[in-house]
C-alpha positions as CSV (number, residue, x, y, z in Angstrom):
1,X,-2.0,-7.4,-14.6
2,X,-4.1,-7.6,-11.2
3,X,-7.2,-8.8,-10.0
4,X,-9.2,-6.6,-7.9
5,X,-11.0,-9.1,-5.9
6,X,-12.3,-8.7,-2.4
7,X,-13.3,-11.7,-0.5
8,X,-13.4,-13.2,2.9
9,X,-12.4,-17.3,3.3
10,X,-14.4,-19.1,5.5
11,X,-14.7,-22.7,6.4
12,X,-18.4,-23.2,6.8
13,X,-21.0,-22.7,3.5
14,X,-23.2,-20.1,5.6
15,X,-19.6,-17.5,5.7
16,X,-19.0,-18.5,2.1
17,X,-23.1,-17.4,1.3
18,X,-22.5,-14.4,3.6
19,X,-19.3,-13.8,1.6
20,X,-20.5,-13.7,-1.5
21,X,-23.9,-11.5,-0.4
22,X,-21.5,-8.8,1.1
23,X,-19.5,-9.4,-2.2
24,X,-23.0,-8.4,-4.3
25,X,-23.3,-5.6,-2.8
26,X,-20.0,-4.2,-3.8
27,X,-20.4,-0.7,-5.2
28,X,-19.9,-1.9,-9.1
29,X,-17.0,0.4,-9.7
30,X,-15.3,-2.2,-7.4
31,X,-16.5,-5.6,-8.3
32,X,-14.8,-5.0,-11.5
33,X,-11.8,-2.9,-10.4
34,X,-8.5,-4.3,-11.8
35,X,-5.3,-2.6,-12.0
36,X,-2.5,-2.8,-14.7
37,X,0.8,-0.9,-15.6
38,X,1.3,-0.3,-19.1
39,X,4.3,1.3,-20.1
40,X,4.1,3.5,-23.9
41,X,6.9,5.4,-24.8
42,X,8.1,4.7,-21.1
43,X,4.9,6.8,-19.8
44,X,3.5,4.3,-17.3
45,X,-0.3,4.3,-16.6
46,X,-2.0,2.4,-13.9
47,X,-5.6,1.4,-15.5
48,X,-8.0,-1.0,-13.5
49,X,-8.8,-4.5,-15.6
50,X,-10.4,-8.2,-14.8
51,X,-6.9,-10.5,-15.7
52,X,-4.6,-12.6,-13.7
53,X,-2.9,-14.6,-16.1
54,X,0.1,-12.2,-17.5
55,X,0.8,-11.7,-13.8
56,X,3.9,-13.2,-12.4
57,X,3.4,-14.3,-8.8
58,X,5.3,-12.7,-5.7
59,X,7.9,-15.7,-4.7
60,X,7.7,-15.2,-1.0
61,X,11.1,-13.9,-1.2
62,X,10.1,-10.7,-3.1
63,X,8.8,-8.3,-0.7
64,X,11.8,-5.8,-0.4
65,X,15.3,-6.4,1.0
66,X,14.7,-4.5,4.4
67,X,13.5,-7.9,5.3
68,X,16.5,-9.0,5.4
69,X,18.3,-6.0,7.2
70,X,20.3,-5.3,3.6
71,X,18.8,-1.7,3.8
72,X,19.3,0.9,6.0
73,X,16.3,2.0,8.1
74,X,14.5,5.3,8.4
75,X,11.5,3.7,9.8
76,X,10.3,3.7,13.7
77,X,7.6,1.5,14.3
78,X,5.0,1.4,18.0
79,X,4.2,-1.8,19.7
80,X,1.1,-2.1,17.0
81,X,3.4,-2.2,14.1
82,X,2.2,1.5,13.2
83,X,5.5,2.4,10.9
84,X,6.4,6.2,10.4
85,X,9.3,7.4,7.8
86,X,11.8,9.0,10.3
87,X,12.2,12.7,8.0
88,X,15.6,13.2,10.0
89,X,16.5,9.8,9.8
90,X,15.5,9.8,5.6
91,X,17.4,13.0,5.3
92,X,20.9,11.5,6.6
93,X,20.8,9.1,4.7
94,X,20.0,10.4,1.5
95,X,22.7,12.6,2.0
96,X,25.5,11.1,0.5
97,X,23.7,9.3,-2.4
98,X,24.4,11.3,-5.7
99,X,21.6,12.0,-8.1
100,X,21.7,11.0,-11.1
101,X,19.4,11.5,-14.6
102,X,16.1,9.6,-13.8
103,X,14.3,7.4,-17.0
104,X,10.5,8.3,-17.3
105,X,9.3,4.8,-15.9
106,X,11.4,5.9,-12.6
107,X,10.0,9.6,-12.5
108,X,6.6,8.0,-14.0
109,X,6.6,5.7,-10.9
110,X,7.8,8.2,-7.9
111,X,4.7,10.8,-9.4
112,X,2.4,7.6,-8.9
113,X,3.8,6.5,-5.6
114,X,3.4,9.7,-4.1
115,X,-0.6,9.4,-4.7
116,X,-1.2,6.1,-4.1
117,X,0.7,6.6,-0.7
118,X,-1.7,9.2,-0.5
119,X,-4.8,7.1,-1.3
120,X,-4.0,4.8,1.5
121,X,-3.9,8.0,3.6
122,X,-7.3,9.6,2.5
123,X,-9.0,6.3,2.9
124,X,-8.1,5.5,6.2
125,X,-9.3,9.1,6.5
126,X,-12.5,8.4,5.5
127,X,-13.0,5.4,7.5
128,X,-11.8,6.6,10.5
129,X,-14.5,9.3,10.3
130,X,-17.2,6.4,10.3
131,X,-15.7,3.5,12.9
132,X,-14.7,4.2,16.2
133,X,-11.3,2.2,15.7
134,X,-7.9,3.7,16.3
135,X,-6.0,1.9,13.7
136,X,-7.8,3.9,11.0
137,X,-6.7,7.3,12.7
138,X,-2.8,5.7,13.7
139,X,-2.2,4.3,10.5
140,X,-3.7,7.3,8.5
141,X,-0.9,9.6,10.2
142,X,1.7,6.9,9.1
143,X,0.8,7.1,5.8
144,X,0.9,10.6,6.0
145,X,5.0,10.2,6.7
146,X,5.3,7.6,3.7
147,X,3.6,9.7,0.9
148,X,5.9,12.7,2.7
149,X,9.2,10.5,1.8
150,X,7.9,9.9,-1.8
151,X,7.8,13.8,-2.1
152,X,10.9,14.1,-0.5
153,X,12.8,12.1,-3.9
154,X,10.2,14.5,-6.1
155,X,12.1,17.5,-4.8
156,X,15.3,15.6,-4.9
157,X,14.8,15.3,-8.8
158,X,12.6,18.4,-9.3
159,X,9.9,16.5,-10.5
160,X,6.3,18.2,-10.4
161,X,4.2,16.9,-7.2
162,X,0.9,15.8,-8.3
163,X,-1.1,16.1,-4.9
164,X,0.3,19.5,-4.2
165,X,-2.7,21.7,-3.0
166,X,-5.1,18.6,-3.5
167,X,-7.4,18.2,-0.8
168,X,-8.1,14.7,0.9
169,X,-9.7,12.7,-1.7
170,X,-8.6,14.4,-4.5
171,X,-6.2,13.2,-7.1
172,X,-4.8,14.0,-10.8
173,X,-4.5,10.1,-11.6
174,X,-7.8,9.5,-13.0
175,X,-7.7,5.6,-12.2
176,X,-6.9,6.7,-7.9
177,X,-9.6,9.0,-8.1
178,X,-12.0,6.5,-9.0
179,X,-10.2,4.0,-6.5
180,X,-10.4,6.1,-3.8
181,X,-14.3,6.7,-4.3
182,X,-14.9,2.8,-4.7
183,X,-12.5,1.8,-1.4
184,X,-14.7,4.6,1.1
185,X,-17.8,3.2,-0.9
186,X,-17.0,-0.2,0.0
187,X,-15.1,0.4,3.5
188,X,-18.7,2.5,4.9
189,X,-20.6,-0.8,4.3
190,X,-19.2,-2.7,7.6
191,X,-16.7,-2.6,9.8
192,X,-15.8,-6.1,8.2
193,X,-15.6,-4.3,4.9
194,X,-13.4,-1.2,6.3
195,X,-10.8,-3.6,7.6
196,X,-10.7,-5.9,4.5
197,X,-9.8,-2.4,2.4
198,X,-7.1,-1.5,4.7
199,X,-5.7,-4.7,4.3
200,X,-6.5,-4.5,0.8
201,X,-4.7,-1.4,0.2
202,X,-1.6,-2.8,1.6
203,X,-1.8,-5.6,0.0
204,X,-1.3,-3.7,-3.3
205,X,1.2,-1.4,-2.6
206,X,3.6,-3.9,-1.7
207,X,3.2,-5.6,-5.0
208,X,3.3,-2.0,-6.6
209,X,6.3,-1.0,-4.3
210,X,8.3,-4.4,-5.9
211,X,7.6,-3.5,-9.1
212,X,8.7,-0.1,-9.2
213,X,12.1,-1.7,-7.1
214,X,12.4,-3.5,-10.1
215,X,12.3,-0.4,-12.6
216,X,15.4,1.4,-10.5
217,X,18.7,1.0,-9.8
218,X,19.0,4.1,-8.2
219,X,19.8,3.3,-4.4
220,X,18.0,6.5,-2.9
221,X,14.9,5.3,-4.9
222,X,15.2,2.0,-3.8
223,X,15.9,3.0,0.1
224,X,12.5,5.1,0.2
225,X,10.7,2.3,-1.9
226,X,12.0,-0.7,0.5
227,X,11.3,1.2,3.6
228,X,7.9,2.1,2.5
229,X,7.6,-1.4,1.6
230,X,8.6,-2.4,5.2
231,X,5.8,-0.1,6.5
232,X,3.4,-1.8,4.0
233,X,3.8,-5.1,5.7
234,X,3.8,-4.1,9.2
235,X,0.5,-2.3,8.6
236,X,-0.7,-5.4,6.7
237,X,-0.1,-7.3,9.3
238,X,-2.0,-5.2,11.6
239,X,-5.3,-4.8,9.7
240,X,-5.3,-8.9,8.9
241,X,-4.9,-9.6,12.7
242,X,-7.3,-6.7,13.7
243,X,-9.5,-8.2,10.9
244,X,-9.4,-11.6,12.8
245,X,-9.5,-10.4,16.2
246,X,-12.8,-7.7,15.7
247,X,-14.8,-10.0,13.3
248,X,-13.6,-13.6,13.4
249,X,-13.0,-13.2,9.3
250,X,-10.0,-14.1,7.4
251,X,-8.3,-11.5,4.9
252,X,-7.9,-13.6,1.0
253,X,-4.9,-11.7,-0.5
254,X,-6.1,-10.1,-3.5
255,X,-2.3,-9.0,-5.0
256,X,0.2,-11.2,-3.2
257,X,0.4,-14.8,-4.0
258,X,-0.4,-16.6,-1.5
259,X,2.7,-18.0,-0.4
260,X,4.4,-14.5,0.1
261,X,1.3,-12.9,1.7
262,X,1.5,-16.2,4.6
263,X,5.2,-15.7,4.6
264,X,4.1,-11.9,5.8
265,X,1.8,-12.2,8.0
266,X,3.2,-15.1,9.8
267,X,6.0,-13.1,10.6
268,X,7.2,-10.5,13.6
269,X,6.5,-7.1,13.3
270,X,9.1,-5.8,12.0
271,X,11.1,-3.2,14.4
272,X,12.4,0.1,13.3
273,X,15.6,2.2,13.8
274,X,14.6,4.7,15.5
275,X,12.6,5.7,18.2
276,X,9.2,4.5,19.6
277,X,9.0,0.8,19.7
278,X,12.4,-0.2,18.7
């Protein structure tokens, strides 16, 4: 289980005071998100509650083994750590990896990863419509290629695409819907506030990206999962330092522990395949 908790650490009381003001005026939806997988007759649902303690921390090793190099790369990546999902480069190597019969918490999670790809897309949508900030509108058309890749295994498998003809900002899980509403709510507030979502939003998809790693064995699953994971970073990375650069604020990982979320954004970006930025 997850805590859904948005804050800012600062070292002086008048940042914590402003911290917790901004906090109060959280749309309540969000104050009280939390998020949880519960698995019932292998049918996994992702429902929002207020618990930490049957959570297992991220060791710092656990954030997918494209950090290491152990998977192959379909990624390219700009000089801003903006990370796309090469189609050509996905395509090849998918190729010669056989499908196989899927269980229903790996089909379950490839129908949820496709829209909460596509939440982090919508909402960087949203706010790039309000705040004259490019990484809003870069990162957007990233996430754009990510939620693209998690279709491209929903084909694969002939599994039924939940976002097909859904407009931005519309989803068929009940939980994103309301996420996505509470994330533009809260991300309209400030500029502040619109960075701590995006980094927010990264933040849990690379926890969500390592669990669902750890529900598969299937090596095309995995490769899509670990290079989407490897995006994640990069663009956490890049909203935390834009974060500290544009407002002097420090992201508080709201997912991560806090040992793997330093051992991430203390690191390079990490460099793509392919193309741009290599």
């Amino acid at each position: 289980m997850l805590k859904y908790r948005l804050t800012l650490r600062s070292d002086s009381q008048s940042a914590r005071e402003q911290q917790e003001r901004r906090r109060a005026d959280f749309p309540p939806g969000l104050r009280n998100i939390r998020y949880r997988h519960i698995v019932v007759g292998f049918a996994i649902v992702a429902i929002l509650a207020l618990s930490i303690a049957a959570c297992q921390p991220l060791e710092p090793a656990r954030f997918g083994r494209t950090a290491m190099g152990a998977t192959q790369d379909v990624v390219t990546v700009n000089e801003d750590g903006v990370t796309d999902v090469d189609a050509e480069s996905l395509a090849t190597a998918l190729a010669p990896i056989a499908t196989a019969t899927l269980s229903s918490a790996e089909a379950d999670g490839l129908i949820f990863m496709r829209e909460e790809e596509k939440l982090a897309h919508d909402v960087y949508v949203a706010l790039a419509a309000q705040w004259d900030l490019p990484i809003f509108s870069n990162i957007s058309a990233s996430e754009t290629t990510h939620t693209d890749a998690v279709k491209t295994l929903l084909d694969r498998y002939n599994l039924d695409d939940p976002a097909a003809g859904n407009d931005v900002g519309v989803f068929e899980d009940p939980t994103l819907q309301q996420l996505y509403a509470d994330l533009v709510a809260q991300g309209s507030q400030s500029l502040t506030d619109a960075l701590i979502v995006g980094a927010t939003i990264e933040d849990l998809d690379i926890v969500d990206l390592q669990t669902r790693i750890d529900q598969t064995d299937r090596p095309d699953i995995q490769l899509v999962y670990e290079n989407l994971m490897k995006g994640s970073r990069n663009h956490l990375r890049a909203f935390t330092s834009t974060l500290s650069r544009q407002t002097g604020e420090t992201y508080v990982p709201q997912y991560l522990d806090q040992a793997a979320y330093d051992a991430i954004v203390n690191a390079e970006v990490e460099r793509g395949g392919r193309g741009r930025g290599r």
